[in-house]
HTML snippet that shows the backbone in 3Dmol.js (N, CA, C, O; Angstrom):
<script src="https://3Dmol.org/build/3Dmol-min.js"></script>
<div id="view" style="width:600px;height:400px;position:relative"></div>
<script>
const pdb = `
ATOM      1  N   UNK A   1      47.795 252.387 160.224  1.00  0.00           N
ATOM      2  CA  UNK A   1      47.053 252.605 159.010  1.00  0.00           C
ATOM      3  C   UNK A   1      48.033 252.941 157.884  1.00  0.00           C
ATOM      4  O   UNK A   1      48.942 253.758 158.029  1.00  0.00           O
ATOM      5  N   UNK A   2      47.766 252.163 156.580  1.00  0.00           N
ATOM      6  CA  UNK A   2      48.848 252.802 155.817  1.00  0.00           C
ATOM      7  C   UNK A   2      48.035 253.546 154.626  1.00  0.00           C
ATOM      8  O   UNK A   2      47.085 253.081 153.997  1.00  0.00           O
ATOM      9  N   UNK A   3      48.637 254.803 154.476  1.00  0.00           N
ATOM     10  CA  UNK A   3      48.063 255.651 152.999  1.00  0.00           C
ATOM     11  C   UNK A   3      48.684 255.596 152.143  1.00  0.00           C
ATOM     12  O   UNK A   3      49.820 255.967 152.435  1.00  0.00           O
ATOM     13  N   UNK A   4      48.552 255.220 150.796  1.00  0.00           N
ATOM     14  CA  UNK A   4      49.260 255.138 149.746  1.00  0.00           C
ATOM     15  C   UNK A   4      49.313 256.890 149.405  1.00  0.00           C
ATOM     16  O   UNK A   4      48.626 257.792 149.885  1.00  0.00           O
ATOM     17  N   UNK A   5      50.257 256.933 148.531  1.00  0.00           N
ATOM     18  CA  UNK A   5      51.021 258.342 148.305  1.00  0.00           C
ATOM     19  C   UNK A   5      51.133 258.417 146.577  1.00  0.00           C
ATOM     20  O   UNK A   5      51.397 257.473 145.832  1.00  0.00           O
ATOM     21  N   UNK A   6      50.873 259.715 146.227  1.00  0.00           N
ATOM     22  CA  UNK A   6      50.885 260.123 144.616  1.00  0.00           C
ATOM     23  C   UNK A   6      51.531 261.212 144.582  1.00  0.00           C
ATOM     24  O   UNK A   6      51.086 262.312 144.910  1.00  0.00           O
ATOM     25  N   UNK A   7      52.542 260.987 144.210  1.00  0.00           N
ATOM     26  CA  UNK A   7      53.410 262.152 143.587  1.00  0.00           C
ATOM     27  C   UNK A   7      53.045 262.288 142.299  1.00  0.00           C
ATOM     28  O   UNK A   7      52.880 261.365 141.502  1.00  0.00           O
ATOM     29  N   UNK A   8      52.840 264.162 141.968  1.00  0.00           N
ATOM     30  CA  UNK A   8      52.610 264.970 140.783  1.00  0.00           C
ATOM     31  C   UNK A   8      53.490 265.476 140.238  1.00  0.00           C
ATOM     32  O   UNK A   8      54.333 265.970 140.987  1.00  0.00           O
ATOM     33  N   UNK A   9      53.726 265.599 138.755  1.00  0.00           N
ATOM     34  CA  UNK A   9      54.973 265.911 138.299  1.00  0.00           C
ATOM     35  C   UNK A   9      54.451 266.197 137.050  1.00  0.00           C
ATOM     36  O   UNK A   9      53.786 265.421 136.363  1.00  0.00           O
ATOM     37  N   UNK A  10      54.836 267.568 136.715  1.00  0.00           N
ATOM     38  CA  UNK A  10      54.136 267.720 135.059  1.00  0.00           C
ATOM     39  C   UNK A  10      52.727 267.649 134.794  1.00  0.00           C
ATOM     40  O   UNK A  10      52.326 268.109 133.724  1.00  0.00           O
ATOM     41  N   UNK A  11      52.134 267.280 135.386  1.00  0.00           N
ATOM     42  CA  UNK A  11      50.814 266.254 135.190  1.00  0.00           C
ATOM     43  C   UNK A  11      50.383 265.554 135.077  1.00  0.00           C
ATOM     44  O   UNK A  11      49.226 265.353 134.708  1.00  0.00           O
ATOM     45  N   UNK A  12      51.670 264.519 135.540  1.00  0.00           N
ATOM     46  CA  UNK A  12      51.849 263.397 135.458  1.00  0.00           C
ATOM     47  C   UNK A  12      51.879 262.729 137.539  1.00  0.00           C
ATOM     48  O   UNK A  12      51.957 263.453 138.532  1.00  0.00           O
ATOM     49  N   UNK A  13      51.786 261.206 137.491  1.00  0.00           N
ATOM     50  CA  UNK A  13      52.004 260.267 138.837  1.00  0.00           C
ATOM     51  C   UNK A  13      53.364 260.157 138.066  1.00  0.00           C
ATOM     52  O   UNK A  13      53.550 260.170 136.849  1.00  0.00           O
ATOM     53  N   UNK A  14      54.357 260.032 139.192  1.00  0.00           N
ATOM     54  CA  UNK A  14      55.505 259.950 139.301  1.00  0.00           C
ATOM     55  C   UNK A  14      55.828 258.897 140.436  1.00  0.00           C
ATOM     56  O   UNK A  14      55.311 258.540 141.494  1.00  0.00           O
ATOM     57  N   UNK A  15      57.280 258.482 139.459  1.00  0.00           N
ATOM     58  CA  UNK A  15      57.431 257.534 141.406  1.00  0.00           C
ATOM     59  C   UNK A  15      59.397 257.398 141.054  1.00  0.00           C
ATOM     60  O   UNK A  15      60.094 256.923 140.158  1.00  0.00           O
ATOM     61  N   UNK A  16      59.578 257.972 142.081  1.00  0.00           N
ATOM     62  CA  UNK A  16      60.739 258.425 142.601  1.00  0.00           C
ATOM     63  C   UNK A  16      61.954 256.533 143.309  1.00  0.00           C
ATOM     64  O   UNK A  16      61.057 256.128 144.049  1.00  0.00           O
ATOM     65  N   UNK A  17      62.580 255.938 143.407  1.00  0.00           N
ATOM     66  CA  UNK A  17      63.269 255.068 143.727  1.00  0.00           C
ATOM     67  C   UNK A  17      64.238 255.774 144.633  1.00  0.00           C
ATOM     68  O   UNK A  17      64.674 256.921 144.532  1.00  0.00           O
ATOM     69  N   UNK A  18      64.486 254.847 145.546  1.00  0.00           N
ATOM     70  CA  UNK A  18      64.965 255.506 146.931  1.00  0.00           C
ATOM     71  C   UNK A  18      66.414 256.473 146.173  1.00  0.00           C
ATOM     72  O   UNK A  18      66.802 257.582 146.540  1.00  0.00           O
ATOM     73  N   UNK A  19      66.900 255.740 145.208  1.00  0.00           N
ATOM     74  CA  UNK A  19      68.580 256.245 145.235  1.00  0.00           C
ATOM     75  C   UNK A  19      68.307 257.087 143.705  1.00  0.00           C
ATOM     76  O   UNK A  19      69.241 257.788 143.316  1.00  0.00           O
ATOM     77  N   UNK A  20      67.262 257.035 142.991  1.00  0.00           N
ATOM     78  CA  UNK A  20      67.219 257.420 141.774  1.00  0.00           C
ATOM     79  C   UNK A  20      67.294 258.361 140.974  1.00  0.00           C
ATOM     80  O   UNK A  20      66.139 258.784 140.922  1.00  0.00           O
ATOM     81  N   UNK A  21      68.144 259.188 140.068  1.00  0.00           N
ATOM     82  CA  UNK A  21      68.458 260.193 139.914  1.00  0.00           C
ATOM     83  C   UNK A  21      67.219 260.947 138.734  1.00  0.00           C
ATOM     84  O   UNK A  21      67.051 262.161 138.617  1.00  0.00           O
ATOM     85  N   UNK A  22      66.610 260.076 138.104  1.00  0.00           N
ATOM     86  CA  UNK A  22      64.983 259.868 137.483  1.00  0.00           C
ATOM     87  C   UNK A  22      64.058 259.377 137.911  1.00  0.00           C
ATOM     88  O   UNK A  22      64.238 258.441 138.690  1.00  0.00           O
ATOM     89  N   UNK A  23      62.722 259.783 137.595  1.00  0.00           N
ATOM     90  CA  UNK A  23      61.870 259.291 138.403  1.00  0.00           C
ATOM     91  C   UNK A  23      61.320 258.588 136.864  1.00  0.00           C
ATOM     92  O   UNK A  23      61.869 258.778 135.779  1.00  0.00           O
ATOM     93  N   UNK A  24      60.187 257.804 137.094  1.00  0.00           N
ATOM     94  CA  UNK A  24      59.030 256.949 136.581  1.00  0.00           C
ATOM     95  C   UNK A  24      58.008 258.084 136.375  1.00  0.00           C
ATOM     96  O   UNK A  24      57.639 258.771 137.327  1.00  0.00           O
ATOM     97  N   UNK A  25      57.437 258.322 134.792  1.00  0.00           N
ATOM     98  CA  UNK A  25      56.374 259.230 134.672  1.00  0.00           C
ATOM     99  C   UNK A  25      55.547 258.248 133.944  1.00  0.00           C
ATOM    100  O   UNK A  25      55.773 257.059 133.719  1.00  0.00           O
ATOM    101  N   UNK A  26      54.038 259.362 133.462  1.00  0.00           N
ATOM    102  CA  UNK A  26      53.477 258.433 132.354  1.00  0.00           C
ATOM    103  C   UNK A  26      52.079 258.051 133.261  1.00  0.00           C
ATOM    104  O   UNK A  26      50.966 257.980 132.741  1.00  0.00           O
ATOM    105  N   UNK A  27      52.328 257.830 134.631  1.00  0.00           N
ATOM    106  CA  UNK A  27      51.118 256.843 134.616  1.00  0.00           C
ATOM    107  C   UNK A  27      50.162 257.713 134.846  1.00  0.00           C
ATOM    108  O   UNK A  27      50.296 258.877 135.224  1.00  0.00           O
ATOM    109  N   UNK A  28      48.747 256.871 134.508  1.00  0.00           N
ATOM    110  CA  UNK A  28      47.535 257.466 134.896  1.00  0.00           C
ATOM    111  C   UNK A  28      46.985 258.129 136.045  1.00  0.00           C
ATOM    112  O   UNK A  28      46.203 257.430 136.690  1.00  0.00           O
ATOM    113  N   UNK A  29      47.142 259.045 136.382  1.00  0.00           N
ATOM    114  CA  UNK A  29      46.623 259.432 137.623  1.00  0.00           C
ATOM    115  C   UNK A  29      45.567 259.189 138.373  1.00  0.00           C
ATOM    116  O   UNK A  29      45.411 258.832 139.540  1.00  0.00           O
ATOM    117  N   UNK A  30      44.673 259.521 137.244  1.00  0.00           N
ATOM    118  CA  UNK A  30      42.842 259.368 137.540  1.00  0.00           C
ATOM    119  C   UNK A  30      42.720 257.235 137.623  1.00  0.00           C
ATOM    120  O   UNK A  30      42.129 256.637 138.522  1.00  0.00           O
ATOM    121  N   UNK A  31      43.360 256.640 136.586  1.00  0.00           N
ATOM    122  CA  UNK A  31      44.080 255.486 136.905  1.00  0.00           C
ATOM    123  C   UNK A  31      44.116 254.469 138.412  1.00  0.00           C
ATOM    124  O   UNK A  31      43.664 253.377 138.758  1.00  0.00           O
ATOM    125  N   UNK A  32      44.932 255.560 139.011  1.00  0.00           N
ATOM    126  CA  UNK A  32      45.581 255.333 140.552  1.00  0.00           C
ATOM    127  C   UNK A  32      44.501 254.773 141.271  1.00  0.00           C
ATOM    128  O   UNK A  32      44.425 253.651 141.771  1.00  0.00           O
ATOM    129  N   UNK A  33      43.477 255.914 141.261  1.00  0.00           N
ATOM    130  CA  UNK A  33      42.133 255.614 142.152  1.00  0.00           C
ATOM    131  C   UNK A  33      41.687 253.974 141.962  1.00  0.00           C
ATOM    132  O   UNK A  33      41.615 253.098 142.824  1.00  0.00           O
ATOM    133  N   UNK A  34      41.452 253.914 140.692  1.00  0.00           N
ATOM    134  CA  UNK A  34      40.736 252.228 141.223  1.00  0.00           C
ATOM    135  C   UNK A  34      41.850 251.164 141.645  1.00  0.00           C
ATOM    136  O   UNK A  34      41.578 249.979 141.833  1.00  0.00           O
ATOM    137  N   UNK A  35      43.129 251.701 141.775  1.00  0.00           N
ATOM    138  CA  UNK A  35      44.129 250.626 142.334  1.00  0.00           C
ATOM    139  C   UNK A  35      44.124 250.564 144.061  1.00  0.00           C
ATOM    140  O   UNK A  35      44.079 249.622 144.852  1.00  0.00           O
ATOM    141  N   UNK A  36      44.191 252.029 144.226  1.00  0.00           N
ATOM    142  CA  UNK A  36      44.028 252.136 145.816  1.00  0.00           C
ATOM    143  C   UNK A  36      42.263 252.368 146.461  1.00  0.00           C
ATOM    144  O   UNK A  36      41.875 252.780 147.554  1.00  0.00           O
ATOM    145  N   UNK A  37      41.654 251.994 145.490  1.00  0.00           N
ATOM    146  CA  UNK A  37      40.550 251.875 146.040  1.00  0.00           C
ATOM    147  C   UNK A  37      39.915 251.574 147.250  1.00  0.00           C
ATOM    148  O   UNK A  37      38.981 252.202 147.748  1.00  0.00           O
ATOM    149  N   UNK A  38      40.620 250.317 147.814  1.00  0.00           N
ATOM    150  CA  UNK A  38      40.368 250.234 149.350  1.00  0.00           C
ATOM    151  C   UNK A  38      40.859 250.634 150.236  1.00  0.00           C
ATOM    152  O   UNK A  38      40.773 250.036 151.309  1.00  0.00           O
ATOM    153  N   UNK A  39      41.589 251.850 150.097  1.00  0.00           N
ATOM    154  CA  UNK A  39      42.126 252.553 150.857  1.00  0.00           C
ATOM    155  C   UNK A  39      41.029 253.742 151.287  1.00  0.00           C
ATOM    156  O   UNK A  39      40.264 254.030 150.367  1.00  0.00           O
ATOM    157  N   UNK A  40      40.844 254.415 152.426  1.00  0.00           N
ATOM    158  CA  UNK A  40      40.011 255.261 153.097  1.00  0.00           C
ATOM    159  C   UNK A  40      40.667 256.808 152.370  1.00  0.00           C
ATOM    160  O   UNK A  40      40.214 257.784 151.771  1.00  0.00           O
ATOM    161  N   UNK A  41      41.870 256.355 152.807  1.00  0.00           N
ATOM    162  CA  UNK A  41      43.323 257.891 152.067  1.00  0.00           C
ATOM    163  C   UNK A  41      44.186 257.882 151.259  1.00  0.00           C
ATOM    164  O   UNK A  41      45.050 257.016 151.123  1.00  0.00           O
ATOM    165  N   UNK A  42      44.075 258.607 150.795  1.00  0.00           N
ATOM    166  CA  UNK A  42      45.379 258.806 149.617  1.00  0.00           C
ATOM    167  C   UNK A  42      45.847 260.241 150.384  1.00  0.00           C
ATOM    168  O   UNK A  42      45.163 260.944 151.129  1.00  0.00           O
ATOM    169  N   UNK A  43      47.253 260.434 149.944  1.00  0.00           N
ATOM    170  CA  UNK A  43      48.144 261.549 150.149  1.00  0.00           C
ATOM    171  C   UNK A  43      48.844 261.533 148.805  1.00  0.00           C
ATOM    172  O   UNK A  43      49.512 260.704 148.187  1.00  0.00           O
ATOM    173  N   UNK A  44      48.455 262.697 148.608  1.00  0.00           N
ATOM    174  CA  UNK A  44      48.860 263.471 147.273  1.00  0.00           C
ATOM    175  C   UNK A  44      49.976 264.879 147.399  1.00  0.00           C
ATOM    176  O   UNK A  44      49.908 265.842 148.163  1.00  0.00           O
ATOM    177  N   UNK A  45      50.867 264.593 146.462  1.00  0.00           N
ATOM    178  CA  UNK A  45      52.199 265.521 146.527  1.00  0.00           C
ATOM    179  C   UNK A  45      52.600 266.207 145.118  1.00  0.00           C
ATOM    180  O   UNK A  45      52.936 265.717 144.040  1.00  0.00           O
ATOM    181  N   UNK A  46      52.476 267.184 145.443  1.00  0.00           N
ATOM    182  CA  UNK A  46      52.437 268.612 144.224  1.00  0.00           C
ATOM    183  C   UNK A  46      54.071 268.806 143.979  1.00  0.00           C
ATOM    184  O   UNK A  46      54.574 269.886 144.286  1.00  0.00           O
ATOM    185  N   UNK A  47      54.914 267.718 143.408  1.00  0.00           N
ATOM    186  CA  UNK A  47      56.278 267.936 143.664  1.00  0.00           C
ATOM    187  C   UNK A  47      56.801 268.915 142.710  1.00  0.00           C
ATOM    188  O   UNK A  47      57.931 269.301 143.008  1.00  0.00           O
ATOM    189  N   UNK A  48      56.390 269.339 141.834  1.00  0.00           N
ATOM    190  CA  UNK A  48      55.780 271.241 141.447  1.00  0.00           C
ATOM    191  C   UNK A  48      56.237 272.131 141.930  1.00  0.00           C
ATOM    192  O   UNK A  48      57.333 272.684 141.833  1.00  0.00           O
ATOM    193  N   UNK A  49      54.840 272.402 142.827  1.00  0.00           N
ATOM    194  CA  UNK A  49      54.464 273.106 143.859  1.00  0.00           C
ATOM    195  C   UNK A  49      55.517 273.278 145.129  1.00  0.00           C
ATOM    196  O   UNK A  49      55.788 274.269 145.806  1.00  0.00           O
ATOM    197  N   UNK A  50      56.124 271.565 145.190  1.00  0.00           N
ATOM    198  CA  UNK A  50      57.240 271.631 146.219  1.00  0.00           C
ATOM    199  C   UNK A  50      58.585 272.229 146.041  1.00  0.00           C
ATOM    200  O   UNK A  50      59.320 272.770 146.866  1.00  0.00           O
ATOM    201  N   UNK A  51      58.757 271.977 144.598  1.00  0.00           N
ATOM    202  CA  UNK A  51      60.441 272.528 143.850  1.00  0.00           C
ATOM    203  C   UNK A  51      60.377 273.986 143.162  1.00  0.00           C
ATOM    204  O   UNK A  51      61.198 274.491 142.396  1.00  0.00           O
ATOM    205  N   UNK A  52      58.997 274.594 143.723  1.00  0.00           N
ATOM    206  CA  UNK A  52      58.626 276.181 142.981  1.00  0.00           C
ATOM    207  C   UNK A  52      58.898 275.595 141.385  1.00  0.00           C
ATOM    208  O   UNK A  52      60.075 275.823 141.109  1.00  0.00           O
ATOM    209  N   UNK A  53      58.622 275.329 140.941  1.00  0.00           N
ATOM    210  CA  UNK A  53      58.666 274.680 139.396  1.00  0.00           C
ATOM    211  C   UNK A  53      57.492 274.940 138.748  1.00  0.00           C
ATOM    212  O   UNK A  53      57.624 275.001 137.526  1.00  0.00           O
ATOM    213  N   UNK A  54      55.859 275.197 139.364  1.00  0.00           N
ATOM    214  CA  UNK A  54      55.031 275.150 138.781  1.00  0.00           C
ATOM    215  C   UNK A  54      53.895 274.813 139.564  1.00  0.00           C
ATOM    216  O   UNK A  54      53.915 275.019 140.778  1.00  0.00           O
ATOM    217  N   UNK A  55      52.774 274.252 138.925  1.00  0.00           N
ATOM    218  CA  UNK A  55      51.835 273.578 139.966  1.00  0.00           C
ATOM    219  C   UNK A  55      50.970 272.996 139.401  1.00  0.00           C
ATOM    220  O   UNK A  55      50.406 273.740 138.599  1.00  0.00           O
ATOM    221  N   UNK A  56      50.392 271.540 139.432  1.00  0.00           N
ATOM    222  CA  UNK A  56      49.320 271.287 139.231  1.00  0.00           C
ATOM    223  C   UNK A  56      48.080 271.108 140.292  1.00  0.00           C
ATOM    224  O   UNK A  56      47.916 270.065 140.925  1.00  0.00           O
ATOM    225  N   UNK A  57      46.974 272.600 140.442  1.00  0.00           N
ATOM    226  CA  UNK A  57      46.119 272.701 141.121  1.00  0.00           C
ATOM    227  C   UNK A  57      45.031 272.212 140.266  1.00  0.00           C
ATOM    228  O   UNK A  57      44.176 271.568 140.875  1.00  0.00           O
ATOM    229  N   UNK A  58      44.875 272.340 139.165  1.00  0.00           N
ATOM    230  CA  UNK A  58      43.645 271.991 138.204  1.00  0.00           C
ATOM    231  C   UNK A  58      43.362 270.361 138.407  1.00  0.00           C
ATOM    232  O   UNK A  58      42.283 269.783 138.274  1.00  0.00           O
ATOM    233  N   UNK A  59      44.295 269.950 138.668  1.00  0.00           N
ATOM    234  CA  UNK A  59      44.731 268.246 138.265  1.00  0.00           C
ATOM    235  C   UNK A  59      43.920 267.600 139.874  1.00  0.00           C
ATOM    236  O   UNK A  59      43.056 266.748 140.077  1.00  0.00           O
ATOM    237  N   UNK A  60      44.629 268.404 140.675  1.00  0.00           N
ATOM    238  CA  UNK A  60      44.432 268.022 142.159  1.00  0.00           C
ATOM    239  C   UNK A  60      43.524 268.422 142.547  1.00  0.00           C
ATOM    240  O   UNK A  60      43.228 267.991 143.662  1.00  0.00           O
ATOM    241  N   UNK A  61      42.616 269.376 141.955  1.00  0.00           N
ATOM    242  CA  UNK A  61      41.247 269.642 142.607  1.00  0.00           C
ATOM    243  C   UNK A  61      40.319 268.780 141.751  1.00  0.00           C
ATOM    244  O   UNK A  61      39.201 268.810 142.265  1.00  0.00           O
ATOM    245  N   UNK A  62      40.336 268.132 140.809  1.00  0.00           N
ATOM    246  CA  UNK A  62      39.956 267.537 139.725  1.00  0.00           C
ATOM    247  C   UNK A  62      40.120 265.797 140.210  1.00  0.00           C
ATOM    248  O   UNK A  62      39.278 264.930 139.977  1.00  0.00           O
ATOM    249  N   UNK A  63      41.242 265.627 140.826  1.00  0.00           N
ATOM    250  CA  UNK A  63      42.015 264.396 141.538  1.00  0.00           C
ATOM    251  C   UNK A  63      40.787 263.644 142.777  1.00  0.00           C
ATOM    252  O   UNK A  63      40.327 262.526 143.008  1.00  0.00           O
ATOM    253  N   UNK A  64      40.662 264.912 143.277  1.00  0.00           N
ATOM    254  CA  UNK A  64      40.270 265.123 145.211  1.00  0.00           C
ATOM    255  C   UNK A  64      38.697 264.535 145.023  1.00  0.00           C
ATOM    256  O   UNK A  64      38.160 263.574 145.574  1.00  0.00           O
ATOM    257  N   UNK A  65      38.038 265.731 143.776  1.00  0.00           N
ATOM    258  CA  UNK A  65      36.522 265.951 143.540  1.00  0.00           C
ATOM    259  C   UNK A  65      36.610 264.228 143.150  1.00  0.00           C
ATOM    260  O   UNK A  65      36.121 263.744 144.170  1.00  0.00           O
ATOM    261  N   UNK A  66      36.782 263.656 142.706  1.00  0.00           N
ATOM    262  CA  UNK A  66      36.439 262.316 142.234  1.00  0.00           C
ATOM    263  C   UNK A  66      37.119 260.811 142.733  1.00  0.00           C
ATOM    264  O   UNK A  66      37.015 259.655 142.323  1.00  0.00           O
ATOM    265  N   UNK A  67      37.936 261.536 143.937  1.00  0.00           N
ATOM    266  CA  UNK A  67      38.573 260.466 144.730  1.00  0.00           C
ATOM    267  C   UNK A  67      36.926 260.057 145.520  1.00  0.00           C
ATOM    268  O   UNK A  67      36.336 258.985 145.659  1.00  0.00           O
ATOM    269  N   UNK A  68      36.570 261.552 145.937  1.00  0.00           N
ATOM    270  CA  UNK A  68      35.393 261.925 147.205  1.00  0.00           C
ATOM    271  C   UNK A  68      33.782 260.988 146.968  1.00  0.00           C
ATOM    272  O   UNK A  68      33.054 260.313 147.695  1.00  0.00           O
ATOM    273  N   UNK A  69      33.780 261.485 145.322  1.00  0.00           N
ATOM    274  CA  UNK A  69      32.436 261.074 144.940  1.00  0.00           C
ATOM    275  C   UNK A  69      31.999 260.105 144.228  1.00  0.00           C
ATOM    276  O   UNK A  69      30.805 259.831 144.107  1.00  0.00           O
ATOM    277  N   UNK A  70      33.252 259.298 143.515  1.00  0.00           N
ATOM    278  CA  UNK A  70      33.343 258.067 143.420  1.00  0.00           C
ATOM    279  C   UNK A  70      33.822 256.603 143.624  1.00  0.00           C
ATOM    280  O   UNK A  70      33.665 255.479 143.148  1.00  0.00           O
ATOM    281  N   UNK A  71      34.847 257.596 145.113  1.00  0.00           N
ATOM    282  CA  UNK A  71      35.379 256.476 145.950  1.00  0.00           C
ATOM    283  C   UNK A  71      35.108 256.546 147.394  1.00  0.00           C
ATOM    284  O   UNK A  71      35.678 255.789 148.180  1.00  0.00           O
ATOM    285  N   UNK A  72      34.343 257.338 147.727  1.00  0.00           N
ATOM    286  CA  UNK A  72      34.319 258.092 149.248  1.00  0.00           C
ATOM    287  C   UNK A  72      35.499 257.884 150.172  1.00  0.00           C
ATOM    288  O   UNK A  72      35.470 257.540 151.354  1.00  0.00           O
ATOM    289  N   UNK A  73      36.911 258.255 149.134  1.00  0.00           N
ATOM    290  CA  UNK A  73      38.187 258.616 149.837  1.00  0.00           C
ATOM    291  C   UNK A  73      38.238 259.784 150.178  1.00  0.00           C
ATOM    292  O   UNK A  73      37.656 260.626 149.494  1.00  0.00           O
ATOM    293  N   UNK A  74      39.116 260.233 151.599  1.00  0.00           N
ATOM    294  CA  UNK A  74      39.757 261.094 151.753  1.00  0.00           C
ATOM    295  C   UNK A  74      40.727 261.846 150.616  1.00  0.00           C
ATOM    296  O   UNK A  74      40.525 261.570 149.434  1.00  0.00           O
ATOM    297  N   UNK A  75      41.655 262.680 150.929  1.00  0.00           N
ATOM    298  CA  UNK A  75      42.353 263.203 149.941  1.00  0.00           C
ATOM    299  C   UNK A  75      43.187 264.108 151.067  1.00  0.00           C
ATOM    300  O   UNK A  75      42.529 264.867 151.779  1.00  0.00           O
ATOM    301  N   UNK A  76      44.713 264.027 151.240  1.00  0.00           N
ATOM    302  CA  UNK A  76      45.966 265.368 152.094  1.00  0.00           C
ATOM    303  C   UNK A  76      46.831 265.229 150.985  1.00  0.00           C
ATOM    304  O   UNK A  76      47.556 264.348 150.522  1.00  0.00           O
ATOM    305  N   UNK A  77      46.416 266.748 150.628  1.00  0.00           N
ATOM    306  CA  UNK A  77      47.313 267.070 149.539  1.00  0.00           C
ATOM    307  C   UNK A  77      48.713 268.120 150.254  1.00  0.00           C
ATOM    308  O   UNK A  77      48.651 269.150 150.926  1.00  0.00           O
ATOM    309  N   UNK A  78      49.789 267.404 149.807  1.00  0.00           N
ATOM    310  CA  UNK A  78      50.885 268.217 150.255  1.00  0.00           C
ATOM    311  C   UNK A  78      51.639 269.152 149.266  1.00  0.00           C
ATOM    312  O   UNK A  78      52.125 268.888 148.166  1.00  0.00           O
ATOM    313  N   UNK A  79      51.608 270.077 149.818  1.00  0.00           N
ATOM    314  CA  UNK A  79      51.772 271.391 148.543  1.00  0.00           C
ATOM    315  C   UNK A  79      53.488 272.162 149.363  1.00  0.00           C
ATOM    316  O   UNK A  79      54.219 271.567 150.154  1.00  0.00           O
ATOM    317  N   UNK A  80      53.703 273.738 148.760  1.00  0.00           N
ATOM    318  CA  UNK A  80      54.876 274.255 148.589  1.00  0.00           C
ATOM    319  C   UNK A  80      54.366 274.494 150.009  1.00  0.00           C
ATOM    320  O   UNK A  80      54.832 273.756 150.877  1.00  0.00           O
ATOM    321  N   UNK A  81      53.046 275.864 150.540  1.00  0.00           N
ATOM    322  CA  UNK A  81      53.048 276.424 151.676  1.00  0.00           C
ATOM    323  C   UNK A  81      52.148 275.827 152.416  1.00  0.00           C
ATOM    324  O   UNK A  81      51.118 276.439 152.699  1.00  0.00           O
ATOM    325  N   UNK A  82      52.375 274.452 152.895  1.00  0.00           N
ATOM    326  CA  UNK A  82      51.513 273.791 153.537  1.00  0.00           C
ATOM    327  C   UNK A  82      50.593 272.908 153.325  1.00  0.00           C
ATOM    328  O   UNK A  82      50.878 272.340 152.271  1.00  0.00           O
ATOM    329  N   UNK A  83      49.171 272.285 153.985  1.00  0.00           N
ATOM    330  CA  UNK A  83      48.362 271.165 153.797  1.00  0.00           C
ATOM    331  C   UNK A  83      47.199 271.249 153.279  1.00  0.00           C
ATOM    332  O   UNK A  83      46.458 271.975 153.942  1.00  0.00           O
ATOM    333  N   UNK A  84      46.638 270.713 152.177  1.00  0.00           N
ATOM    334  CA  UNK A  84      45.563 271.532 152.007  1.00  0.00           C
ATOM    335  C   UNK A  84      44.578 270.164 151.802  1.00  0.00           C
ATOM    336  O   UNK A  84      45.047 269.439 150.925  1.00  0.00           O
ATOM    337  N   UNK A  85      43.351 269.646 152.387  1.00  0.00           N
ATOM    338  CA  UNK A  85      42.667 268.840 152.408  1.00  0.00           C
ATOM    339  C   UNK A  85      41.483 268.444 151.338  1.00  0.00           C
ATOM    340  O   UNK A  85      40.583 269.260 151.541  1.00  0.00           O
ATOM    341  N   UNK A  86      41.063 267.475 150.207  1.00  0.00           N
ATOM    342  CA  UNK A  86      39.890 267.678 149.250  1.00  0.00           C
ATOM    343  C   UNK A  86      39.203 266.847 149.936  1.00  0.00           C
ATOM    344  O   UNK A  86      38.047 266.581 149.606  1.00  0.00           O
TER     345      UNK A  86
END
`;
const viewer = $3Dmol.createViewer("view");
viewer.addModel(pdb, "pdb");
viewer.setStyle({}, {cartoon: {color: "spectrum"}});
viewer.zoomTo();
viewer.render();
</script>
């Protein structure tokens, strides 16, 4: 099974390149959803939350609530202290 993956950054989707010393910001988050739409899961990453830098919880509970009820996706959000499921 493959899950597409969203890295958070600022408040922003981010996307990281294997060797890249910058990442890609800017894109739409809320966006994302109708791209991976046929996907059952998304995995979502608080890279924030991961680098103690900050956190976007507002974004990701906001993310989860409307993955659920207008895509009937899952949602594994990966945070600083562990897994937390929307």
């Amino acid at each position: 099974m493959l899950i597409p993956c969203i890295d958070l950054q600022d408040g922003q989707a981010v996307q990281f390149g294997a060797w890249a010393a910058t990442g890609v910001g800017g894109r739409d988050v809320f966006g994302l959803l109708e791209r991976f739409k046929e996907y059952p899961w998304l995995h979502v990453i608080d890279l924030d939350a991961a680098m103690r830098k900050g956190e976007n919880n507002k974004l990701v509970k906001s993310f989860c609530r409307r993955a659920k009820t207008d895509y009937g996706m899952k949602v594994r959000v990966g945070a600083e202290s562990g897994q937390r499921r929307g």
